[in-house]
Structure formats: structure tokens, C-alpha cells
C-alpha positions, 0 to 999 in steps of 0.5 A: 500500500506504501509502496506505490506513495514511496515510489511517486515520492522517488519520482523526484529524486532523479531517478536513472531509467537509462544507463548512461553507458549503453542505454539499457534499462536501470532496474532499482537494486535498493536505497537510491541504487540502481544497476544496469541490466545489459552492462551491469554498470550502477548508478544513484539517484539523488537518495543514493547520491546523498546517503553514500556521501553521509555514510562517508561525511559523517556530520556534514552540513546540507550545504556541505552535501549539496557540493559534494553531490550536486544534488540541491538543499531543497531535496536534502530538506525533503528527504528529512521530512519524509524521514529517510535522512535523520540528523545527527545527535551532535548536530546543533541544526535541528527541524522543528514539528510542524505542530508543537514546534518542538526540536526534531531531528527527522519526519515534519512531526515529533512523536507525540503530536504524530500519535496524537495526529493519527489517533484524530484520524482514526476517531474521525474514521469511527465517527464517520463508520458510527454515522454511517449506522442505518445506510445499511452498514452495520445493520444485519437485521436489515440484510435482504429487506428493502428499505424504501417500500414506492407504492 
């Protein structure tokens, strides 16, 4: 169910869909790799490309993984509020909830208002499966009666 929202959010990341070798098809291998399948030859998309240069730049900042990777800071951000990048503890650069505000290193929300933003969904899904008693939901005595009887 995921699946297809994380790959229309992988849209925007520069994906390879041809490899820039032979032109054979990029096929995804995993965390923004991809491989050629004719030549074999790997490519990044911009994930990829950020997420090698972080493991070896350990505590870099968005501008110094914007020059090393070409790929922009705005992606960078984003990558951090989809919670795919996380910043580091030692860092004193921080996101703020969307929310409360609170300091955060990942995601648009912190913890508590995340849990509280998904349980007003689920009670709003109640309610409205609740209001939904007599339009034949959740009404067995109903089951093969008619309800509106035109004479």
C-alpha cells in the first residue's frame, strides 16, 4: 500500500531509467541504487547520491552535501521530512514539528503530536463508520429487506 506513495515520492529524486553507458534499462537494486541490466554498470539517484556521501561525511552540513553531490538543499530538506535522512545527535541544526514546534531531528512531526495526529484520524474514521449506522452498514437485521417500500 506504501509502496506505490514511496515510489511517486522517488519520482523526484532523479531517478536513472537509462544507463548512461549503453542505454539499457536501470532496474532499482535498493536505497537510491540502481544497476544496469545489459552492462551491469550502477548508478544513484539523488537518495543514493546523498546517503553514500553521509555514510562517508559523517556530520556534514546540507550545504556541505549539496557540493559534494550536486544534488540541491531543497531535496536534502525533503528527504528529512519524509524521514529517510535523520540528523545527527551532535548536530546543533535541528527541524522543528510542524505542530508543537518542538526540536526534531527527522519526519515534519515529533512523536507525540504524530500519535496524537493519527489517533484524530482514526476517531474521525469511527465517527464517520458510527454515522454511517442505518445506510445499511452495520445493520444485519436489515440484510435482504428493502428499505424504501414506492407504492
Amino acid at each position: 500500500m506504501h509502496e506505490g506513495r514511496d515510489m511517486l515520492k522517488m519520482e523526484g529524486y532523479n531517478r536513472p531509467k537509462t544507463c548512461e553507458k549503453c542505454d539499457g534499462v536501470m532496474v532499482f537494486m535498493g536505497v537510491g541504487e540502481y544497476q544496469c541490466e545489459d552492462c551491469g554498470a550502477v548508478a544513484y539517484d539523488d537518495y543514493g547520491k546523498v546517503r553514500l556521501y553521509i555514510e562517508g561525511h559523517r556530520g556534514a552540513t546540507a550545504s556541505q552535501i549539496e557540493q559534494g553531490t550536486g544534488v540541491k538543499q531543497r531535496s536534502i530538506r525533503n528527504m528529512l521530512k519524509e524521514g529517510r535522512l535523520e540528523i545527527t545527535p551532535e548536530s546543533k541544526v535541528f527541524l522543528h514539528c510542524a505542530i508543537c514546534k518542538k526540536e526534531i531531528r527527522s519526519g515534519s512531526m515529533c512523536p507525540e503530536c504524530e500519535q496524537n495526529y493519527h489517533r484524530r484520524i482514526e476517531d474521525e474514521q469511527r465517527k464517520m463508520k458510527n454515522s454511517m449506522q442505518g445506510f445499511g452498514i452495520g445493520k444485519e437485521e436489515q440484510q435482504g429487506e428493502k428499505r424504501f417500500k414506492f407504492e
